[in-house]
N, CA, C and O atoms as a Tripos MOL2 file, in Angstrom:
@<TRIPOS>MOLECULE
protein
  272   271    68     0     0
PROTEIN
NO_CHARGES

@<TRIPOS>ATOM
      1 N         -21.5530   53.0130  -59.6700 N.3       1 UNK1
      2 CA        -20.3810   53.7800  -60.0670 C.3       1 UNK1
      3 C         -20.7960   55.2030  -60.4500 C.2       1 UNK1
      4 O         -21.5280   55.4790  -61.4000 O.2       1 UNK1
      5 N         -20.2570   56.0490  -59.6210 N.am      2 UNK2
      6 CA        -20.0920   57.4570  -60.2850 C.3       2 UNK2
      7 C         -19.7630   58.1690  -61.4780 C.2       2 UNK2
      8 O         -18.5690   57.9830  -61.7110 O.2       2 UNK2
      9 N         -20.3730   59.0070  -62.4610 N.am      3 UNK3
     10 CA        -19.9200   59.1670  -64.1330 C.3       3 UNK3
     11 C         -18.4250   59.7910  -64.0030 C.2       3 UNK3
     12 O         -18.5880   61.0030  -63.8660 O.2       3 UNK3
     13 N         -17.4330   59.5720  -63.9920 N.am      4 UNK4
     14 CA        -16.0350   60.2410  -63.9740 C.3       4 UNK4
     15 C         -16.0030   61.5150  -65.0970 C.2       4 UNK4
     16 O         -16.2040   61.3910  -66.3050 O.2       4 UNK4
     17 N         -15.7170   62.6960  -64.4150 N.am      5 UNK5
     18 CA        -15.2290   64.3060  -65.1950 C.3       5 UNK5
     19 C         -13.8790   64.3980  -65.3830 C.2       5 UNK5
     20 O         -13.6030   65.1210  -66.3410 O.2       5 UNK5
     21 N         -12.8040   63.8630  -64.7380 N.am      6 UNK6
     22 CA        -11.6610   64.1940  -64.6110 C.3       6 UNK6
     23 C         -10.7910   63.3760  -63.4020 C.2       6 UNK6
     24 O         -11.0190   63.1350  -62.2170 O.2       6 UNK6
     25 N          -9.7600   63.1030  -64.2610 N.am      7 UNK7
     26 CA         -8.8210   61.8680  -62.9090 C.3       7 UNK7
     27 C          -7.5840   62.1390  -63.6770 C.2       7 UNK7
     28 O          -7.3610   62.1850  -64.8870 O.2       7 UNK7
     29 N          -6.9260   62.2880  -62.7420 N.am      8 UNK8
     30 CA         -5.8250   62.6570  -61.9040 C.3       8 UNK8
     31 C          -4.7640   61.8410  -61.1860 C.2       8 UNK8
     32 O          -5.2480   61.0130  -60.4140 O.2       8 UNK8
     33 N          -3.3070   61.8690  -61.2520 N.am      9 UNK9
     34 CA         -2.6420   60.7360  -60.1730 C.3       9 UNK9
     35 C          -1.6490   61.7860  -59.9420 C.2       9 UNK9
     36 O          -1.1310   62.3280  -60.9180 O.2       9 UNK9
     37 N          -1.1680   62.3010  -58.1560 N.am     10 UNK10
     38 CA         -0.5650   62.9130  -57.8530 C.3      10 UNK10
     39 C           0.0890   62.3660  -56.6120 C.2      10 UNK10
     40 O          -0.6760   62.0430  -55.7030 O.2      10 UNK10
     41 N           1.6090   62.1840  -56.3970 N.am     11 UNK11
     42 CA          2.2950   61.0200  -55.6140 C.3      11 UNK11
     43 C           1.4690   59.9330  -55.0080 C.2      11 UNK11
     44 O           1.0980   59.6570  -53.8670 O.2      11 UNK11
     45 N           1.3520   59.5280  -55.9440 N.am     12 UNK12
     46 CA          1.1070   58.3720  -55.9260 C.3      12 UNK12
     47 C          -0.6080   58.0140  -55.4760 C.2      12 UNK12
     48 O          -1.1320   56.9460  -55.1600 O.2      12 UNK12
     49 N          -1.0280   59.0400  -55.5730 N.am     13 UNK13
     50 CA         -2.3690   58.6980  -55.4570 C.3      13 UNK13
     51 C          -3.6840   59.5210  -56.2000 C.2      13 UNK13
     52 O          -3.7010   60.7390  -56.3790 O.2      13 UNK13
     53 N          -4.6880   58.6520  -56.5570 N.am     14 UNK14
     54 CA         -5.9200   58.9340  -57.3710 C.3      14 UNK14
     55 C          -6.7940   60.1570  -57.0690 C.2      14 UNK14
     56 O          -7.5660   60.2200  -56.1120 O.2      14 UNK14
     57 N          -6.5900   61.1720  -58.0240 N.am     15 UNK15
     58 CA         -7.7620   62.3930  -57.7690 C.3      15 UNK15
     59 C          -8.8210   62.2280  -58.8810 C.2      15 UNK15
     60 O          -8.4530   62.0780  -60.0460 O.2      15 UNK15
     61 N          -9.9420   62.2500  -58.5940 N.am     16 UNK16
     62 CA        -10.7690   62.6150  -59.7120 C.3      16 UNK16
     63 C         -11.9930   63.1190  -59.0970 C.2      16 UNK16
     64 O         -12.2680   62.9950  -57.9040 O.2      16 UNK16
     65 N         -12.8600   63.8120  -60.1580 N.am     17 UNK17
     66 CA        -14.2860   64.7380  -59.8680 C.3      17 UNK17
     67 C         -14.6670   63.3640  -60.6490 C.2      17 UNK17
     68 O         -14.1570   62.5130  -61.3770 O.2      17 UNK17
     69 N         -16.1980   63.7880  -59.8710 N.am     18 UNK18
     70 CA        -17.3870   62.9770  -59.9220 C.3      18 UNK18
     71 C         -18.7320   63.6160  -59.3370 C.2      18 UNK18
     72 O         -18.4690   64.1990  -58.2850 O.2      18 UNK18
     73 N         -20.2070   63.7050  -59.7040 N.am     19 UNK19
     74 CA        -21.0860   63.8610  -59.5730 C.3      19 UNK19
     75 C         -20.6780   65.3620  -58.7090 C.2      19 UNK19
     76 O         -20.8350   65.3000  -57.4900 O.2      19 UNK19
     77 N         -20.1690   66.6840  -59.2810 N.am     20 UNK20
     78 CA        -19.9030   67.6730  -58.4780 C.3      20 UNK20
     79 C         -19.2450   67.5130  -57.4300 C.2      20 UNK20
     80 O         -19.5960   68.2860  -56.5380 O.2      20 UNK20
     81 N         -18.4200   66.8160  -57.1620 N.am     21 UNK21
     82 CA        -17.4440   66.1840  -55.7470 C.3      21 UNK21
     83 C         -15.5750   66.1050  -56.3960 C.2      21 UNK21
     84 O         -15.1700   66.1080  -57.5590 O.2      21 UNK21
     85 N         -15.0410   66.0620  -55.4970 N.am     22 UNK22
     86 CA        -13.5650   65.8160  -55.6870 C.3      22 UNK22
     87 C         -13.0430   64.2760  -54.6580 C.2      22 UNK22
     88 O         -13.8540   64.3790  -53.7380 O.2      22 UNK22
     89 N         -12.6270   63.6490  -54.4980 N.am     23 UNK23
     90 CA        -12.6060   62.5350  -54.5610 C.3      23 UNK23
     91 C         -11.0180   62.3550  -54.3530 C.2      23 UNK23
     92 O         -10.3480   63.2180  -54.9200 O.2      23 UNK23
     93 N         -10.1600   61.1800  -53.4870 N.am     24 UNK24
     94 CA         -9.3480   60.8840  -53.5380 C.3      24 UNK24
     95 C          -8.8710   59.4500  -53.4830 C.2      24 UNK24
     96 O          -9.7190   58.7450  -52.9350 O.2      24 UNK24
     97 N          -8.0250   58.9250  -53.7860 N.am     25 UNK25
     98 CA         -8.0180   57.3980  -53.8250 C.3      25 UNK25
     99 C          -8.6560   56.4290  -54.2020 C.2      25 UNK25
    100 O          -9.2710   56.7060  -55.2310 O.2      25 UNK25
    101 N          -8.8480   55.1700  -53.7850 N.am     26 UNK26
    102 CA         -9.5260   53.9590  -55.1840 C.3      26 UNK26
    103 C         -10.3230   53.1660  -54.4090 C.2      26 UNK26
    104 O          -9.9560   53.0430  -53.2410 O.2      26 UNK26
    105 N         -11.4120   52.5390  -54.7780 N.am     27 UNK27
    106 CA        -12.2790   51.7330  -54.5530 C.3      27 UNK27
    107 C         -11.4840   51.0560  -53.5660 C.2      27 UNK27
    108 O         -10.4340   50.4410  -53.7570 O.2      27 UNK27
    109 N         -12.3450   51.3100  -52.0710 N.am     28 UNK28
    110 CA        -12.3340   50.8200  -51.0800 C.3      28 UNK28
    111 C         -12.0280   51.5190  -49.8780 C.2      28 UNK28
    112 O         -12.4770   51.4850  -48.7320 O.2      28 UNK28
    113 N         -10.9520   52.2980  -50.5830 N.am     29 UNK29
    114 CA        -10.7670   53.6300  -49.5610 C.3      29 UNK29
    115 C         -10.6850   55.2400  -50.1780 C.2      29 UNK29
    116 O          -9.7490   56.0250  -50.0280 O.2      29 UNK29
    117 N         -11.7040   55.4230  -50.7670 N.am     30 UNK30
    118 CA        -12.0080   56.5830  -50.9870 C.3      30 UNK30
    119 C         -12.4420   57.9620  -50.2300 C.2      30 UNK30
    120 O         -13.4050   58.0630  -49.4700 O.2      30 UNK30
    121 N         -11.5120   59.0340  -50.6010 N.am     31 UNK31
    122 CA        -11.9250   59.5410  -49.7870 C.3      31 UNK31
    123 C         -13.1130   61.1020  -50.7180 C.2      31 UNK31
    124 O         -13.2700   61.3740  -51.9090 O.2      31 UNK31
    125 N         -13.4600   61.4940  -49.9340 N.am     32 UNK32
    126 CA        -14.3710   62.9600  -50.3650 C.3      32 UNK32
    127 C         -13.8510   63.9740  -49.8720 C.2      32 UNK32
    128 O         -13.9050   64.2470  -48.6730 O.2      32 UNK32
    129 N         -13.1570   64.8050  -50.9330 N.am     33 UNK33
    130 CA        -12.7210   66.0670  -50.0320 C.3      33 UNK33
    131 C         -13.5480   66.9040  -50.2250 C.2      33 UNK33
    132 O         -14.1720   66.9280  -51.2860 O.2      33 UNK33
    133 N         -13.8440   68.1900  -48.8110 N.am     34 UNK34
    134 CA        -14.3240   69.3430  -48.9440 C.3      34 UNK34
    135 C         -14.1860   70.5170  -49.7380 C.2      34 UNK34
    136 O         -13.0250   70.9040  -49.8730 O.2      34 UNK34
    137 N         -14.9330   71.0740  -50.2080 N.am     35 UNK35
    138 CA        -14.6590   71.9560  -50.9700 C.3      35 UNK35
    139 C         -15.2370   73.5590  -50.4630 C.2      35 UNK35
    140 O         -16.4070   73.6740  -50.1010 O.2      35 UNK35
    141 N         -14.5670   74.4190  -50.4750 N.am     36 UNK36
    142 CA        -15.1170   75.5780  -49.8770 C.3      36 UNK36
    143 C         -16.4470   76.5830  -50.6300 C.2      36 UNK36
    144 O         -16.8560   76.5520  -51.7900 O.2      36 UNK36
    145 N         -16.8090   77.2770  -49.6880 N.am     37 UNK37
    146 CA        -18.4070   77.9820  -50.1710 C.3      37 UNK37
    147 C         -17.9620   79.3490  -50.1420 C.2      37 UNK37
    148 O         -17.0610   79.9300  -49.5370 O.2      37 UNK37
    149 N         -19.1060   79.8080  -51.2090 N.am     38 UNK38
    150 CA        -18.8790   81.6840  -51.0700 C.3      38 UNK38
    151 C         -19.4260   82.0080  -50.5710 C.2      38 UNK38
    152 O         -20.4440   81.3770  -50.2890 O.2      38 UNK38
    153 N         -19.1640   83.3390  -50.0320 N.am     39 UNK39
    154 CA        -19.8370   83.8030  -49.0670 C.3      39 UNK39
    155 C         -21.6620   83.8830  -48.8990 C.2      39 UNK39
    156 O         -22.2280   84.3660  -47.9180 O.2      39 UNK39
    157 N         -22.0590   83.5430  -49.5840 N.am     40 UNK40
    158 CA        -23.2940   83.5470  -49.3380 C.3      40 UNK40
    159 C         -23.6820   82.0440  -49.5810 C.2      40 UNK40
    160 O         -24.5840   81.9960  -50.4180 O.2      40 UNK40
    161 N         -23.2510   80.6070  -49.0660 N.am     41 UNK41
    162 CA        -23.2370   79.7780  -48.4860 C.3      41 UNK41
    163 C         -23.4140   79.0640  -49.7380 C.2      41 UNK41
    164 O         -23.8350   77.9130  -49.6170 O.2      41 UNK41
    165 N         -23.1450   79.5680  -51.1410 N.am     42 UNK42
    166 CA        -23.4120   78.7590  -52.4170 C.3      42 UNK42
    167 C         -22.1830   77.8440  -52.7770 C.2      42 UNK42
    168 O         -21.1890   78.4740  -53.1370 O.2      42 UNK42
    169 N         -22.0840   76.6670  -52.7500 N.am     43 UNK43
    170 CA        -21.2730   75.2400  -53.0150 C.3      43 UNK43
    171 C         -19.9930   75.7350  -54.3380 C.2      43 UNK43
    172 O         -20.6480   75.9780  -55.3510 O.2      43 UNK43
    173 N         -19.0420   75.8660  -54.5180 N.am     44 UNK44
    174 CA        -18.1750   75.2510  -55.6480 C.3      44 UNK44
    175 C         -18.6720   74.2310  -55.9960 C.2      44 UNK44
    176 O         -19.5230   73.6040  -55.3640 O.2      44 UNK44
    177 N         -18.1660   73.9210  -57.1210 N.am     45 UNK45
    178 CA        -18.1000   72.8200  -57.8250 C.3      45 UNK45
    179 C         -17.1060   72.2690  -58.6310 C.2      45 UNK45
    180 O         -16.9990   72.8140  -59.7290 O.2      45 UNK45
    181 N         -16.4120   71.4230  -58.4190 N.am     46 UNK46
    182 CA        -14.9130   70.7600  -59.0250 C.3      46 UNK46
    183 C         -15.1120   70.4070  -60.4670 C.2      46 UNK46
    184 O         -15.4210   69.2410  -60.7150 O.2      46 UNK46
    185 N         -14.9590   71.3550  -61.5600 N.am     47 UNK47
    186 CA        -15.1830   70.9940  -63.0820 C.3      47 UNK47
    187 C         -14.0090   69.6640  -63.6010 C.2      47 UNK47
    188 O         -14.2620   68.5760  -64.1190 O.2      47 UNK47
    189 N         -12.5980   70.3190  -63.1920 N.am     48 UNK48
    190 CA        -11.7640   68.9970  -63.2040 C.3      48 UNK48
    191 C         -10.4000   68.9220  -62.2090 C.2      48 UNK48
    192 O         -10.2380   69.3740  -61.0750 O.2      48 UNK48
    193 N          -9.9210   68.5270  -62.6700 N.am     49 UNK49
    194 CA         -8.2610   67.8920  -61.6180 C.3      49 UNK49
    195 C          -7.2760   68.0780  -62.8300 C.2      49 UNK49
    196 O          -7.6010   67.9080  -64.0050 O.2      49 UNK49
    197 N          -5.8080   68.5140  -62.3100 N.am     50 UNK50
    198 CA         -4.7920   68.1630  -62.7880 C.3      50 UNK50
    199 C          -4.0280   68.1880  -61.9590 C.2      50 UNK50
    200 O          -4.1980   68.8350  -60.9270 O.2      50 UNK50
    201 N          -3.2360   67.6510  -62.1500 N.am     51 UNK51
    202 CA         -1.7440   67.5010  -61.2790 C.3      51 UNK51
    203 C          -0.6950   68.0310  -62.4830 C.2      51 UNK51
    204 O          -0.5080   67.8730  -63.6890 O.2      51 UNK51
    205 N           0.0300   68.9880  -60.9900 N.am     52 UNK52
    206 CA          1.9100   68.9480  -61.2480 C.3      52 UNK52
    207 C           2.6820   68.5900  -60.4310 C.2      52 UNK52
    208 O           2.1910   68.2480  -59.3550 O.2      52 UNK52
    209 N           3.9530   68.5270  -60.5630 N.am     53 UNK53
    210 CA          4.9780   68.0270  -60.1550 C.3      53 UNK53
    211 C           4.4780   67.7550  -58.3770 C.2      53 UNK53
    212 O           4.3150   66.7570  -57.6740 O.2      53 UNK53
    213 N           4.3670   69.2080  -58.1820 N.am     54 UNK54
    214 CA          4.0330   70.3230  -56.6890 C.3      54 UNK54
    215 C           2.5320   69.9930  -56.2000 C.2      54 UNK54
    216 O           2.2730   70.0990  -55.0020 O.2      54 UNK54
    217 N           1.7110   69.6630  -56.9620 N.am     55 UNK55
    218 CA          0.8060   70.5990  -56.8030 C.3      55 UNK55
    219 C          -0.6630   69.3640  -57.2500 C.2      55 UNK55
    220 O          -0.5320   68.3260  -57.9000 O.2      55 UNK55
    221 N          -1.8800   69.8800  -56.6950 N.am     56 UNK56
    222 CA         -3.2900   69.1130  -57.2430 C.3      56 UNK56
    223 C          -3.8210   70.5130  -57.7530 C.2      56 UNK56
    224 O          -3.9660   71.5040  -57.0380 O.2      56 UNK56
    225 N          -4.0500   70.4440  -58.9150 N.am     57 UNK57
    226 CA         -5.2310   71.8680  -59.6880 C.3      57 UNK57
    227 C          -6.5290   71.6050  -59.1140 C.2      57 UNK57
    228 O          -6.6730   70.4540  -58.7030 O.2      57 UNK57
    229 N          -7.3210   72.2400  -59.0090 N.am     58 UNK58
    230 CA         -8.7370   71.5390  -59.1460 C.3      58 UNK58
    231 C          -9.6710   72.7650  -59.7020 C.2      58 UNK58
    232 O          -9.7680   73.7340  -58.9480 O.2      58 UNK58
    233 N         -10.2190   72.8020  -60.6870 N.am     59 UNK59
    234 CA        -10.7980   73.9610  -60.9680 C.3      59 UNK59
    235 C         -12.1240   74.0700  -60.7960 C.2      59 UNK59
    236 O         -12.8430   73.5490  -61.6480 O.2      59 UNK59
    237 N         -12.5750   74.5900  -59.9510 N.am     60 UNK60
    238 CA        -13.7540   74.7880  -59.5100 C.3      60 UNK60
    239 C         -15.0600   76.0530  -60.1900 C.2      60 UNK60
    240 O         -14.7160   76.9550  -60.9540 O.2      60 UNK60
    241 N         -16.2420   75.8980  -59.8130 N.am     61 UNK61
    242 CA        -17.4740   76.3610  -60.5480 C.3      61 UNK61
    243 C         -18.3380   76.5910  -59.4160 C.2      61 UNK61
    244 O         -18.3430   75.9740  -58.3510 O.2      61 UNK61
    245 N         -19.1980   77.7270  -59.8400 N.am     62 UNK62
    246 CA        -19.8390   78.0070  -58.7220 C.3      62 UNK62
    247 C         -21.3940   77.5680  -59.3870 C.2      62 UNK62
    248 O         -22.3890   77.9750  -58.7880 O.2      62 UNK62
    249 N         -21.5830   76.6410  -60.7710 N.am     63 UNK63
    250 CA        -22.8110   76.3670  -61.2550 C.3      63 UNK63
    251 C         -22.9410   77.6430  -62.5540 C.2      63 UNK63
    252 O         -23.5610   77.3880  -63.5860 O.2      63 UNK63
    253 N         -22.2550   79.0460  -62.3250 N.am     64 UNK64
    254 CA        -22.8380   80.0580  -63.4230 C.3      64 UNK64
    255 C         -21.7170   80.5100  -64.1690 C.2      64 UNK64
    256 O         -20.9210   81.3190  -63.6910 O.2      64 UNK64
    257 N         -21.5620   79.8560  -65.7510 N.am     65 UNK65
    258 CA        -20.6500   79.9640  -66.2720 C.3      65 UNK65
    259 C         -19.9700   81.8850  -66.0140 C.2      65 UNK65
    260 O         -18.7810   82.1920  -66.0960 O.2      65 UNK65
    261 N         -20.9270   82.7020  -65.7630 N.am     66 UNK66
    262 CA        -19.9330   83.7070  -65.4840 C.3      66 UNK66
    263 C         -19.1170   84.2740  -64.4950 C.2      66 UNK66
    264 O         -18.7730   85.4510  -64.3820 O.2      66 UNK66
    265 N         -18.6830   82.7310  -63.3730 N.am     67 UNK67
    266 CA        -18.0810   83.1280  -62.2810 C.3      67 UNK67
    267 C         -17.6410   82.1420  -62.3560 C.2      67 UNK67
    268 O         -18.1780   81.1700  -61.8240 O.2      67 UNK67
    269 N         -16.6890   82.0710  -62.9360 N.am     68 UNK68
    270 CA        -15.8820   80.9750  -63.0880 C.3      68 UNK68
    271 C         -14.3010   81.5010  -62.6180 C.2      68 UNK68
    272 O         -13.3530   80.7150  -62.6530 O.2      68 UNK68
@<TRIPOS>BOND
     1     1     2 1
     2     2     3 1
     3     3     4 2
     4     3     5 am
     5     5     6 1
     6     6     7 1
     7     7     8 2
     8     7     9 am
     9     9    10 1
    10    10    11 1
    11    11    12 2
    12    11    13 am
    13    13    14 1
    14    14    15 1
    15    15    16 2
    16    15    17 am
    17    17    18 1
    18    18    19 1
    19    19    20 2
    20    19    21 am
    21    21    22 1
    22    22    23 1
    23    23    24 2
    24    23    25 am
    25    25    26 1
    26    26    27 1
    27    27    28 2
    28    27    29 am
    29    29    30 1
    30    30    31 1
    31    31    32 2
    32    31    33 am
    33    33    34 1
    34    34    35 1
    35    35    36 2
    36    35    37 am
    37    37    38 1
    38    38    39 1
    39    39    40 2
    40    39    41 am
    41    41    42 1
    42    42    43 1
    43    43    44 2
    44    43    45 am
    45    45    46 1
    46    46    47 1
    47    47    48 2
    48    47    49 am
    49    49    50 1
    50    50    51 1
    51    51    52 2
    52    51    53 am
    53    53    54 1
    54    54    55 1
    55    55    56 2
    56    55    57 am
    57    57    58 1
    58    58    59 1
    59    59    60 2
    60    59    61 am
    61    61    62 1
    62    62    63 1
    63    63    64 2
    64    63    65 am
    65    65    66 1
    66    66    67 1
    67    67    68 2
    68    67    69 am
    69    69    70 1
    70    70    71 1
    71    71    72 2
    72    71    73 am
    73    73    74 1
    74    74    75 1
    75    75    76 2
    76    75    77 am
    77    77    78 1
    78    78    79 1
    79    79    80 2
    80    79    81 am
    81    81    82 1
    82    82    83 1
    83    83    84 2
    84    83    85 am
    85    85    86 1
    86    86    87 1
    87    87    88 2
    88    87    89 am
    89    89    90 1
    90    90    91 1
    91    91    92 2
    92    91    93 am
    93    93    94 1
    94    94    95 1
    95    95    96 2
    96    95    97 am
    97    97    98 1
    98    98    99 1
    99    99   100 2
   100    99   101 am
   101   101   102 1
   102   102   103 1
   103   103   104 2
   104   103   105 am
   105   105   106 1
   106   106   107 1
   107   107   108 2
   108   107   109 am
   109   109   110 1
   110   110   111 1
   111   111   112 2
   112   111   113 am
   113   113   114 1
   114   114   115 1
   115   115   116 2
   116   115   117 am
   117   117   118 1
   118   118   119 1
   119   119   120 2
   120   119   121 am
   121   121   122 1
   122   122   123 1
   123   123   124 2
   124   123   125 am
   125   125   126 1
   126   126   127 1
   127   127   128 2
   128   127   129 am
   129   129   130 1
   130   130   131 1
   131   131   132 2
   132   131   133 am
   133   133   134 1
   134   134   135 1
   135   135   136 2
   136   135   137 am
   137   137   138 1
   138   138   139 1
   139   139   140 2
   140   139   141 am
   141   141   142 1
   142   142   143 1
   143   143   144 2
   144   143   145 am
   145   145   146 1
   146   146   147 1
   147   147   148 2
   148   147   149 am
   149   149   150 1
   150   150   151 1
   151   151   152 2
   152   151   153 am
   153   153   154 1
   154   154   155 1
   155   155   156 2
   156   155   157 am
   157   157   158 1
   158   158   159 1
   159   159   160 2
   160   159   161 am
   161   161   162 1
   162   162   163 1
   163   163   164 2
   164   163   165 am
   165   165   166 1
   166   166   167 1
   167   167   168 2
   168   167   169 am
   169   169   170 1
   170   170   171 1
   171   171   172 2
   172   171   173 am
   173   173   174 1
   174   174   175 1
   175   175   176 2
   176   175   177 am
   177   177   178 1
   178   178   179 1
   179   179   180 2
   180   179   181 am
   181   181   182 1
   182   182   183 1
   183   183   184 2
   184   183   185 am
   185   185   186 1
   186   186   187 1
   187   187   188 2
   188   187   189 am
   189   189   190 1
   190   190   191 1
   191   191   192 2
   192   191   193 am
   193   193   194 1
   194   194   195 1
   195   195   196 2
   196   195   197 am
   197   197   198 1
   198   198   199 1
   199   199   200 2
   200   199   201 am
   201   201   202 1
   202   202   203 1
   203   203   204 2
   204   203   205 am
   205   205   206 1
   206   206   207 1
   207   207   208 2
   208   207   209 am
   209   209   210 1
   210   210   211 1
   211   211   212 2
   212   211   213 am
   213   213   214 1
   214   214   215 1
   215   215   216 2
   216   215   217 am
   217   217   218 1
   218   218   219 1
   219   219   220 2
   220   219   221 am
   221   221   222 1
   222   222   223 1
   223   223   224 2
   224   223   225 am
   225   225   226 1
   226   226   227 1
   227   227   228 2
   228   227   229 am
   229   229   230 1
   230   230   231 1
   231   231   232 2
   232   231   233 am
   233   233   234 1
   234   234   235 1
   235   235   236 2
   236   235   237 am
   237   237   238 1
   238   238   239 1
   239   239   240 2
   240   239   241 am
   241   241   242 1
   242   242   243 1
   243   243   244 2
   244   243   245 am
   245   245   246 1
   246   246   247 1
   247   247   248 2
   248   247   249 am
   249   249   250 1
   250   250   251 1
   251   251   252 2
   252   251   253 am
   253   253   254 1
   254   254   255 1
   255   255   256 2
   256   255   257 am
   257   257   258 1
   258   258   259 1
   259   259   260 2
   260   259   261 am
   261   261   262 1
   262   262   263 1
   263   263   264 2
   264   263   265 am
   265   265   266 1
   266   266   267 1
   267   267   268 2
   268   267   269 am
   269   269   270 1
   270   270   271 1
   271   271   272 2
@<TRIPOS>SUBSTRUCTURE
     1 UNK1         2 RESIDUE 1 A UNK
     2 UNK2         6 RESIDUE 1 A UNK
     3 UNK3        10 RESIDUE 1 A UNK
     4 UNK4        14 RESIDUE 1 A UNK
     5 UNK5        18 RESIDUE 1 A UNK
     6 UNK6        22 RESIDUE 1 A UNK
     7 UNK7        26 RESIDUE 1 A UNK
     8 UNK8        30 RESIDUE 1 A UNK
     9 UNK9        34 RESIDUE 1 A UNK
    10 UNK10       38 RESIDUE 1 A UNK
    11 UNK11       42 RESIDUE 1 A UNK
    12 UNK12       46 RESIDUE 1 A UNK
    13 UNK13       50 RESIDUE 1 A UNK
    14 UNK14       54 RESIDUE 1 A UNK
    15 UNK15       58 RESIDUE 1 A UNK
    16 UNK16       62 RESIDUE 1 A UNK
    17 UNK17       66 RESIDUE 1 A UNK
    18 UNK18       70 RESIDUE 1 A UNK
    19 UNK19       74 RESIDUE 1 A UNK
    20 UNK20       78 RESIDUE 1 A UNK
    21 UNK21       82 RESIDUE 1 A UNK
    22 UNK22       86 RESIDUE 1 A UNK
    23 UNK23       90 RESIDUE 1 A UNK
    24 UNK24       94 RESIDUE 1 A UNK
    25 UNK25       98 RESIDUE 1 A UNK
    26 UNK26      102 RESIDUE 1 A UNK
    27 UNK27      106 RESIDUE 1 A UNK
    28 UNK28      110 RESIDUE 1 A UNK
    29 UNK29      114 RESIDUE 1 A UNK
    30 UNK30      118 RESIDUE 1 A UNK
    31 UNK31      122 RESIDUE 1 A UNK
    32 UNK32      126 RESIDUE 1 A UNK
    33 UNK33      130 RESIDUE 1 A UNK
    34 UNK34      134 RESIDUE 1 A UNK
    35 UNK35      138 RESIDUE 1 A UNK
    36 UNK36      142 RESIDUE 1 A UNK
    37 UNK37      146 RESIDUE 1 A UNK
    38 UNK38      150 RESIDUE 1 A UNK
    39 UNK39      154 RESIDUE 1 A UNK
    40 UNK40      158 RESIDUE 1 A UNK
    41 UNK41      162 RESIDUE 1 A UNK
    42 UNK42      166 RESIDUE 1 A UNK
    43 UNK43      170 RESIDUE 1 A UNK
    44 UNK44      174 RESIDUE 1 A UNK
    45 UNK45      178 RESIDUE 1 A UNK
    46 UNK46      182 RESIDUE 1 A UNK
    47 UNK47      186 RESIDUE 1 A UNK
    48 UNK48      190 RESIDUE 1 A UNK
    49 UNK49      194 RESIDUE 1 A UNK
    50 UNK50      198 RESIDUE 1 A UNK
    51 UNK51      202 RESIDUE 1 A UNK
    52 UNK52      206 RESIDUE 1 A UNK
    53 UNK53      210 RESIDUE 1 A UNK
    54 UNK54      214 RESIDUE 1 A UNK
    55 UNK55      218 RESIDUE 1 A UNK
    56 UNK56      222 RESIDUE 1 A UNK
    57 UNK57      226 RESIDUE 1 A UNK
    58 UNK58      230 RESIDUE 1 A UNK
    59 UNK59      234 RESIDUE 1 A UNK
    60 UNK60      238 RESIDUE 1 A UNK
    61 UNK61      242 RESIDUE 1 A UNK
    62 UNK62      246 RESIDUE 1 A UNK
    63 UNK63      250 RESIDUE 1 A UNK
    64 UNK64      254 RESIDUE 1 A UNK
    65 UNK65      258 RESIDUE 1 A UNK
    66 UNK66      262 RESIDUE 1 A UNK
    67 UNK67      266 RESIDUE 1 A UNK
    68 UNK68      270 RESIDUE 1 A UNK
C-alpha cells in the first residue's frame, strides 16, 4: 500500500496523491494520471487534491518550496 497525502471524491469517483503521483479510482482499477513538466524537463509533484462541485484541484510542486 502506498502512504496516502490527500483523497478526494469527485462524481463519483476516488482522487488521491500518493508517493508524488495523482491517482484515480479504487483498488483494482486504478488509474495514474500524468502530470505535466517544466520546461526544463523537471516533474511536478501533486502535494494534494480537492474537489468542487466543477472541478478536481490538484496542487502541484516542483520539489522547491519557492516555486510553488
Amino acid at each position: 500500500m502506498l502512504p496516502l497525502t490527500s483523497v478526494t471524491g469527485w462524481r463519483d469517483q476516488p482522487y488521491f496523491t500518493a508517493s508524488s503521483r495523482l491517482f484515480r479510482g479504487e483498488p483494482g482499477v486504478l488509474e495514474m494520471l500524468d502530470m505535466p513538466t517544466f520546461a526544463n524537463e523537471a516533474p511536478f509533484s501533486p502535494d494534494f487534491a480537492l474537489a468542487s462541485p466543477e472541478n478536481v484541484l490538484v496542487h502541484l510542486s516542483n520539489g522547491d518550496s519557492t516555486n510553488r
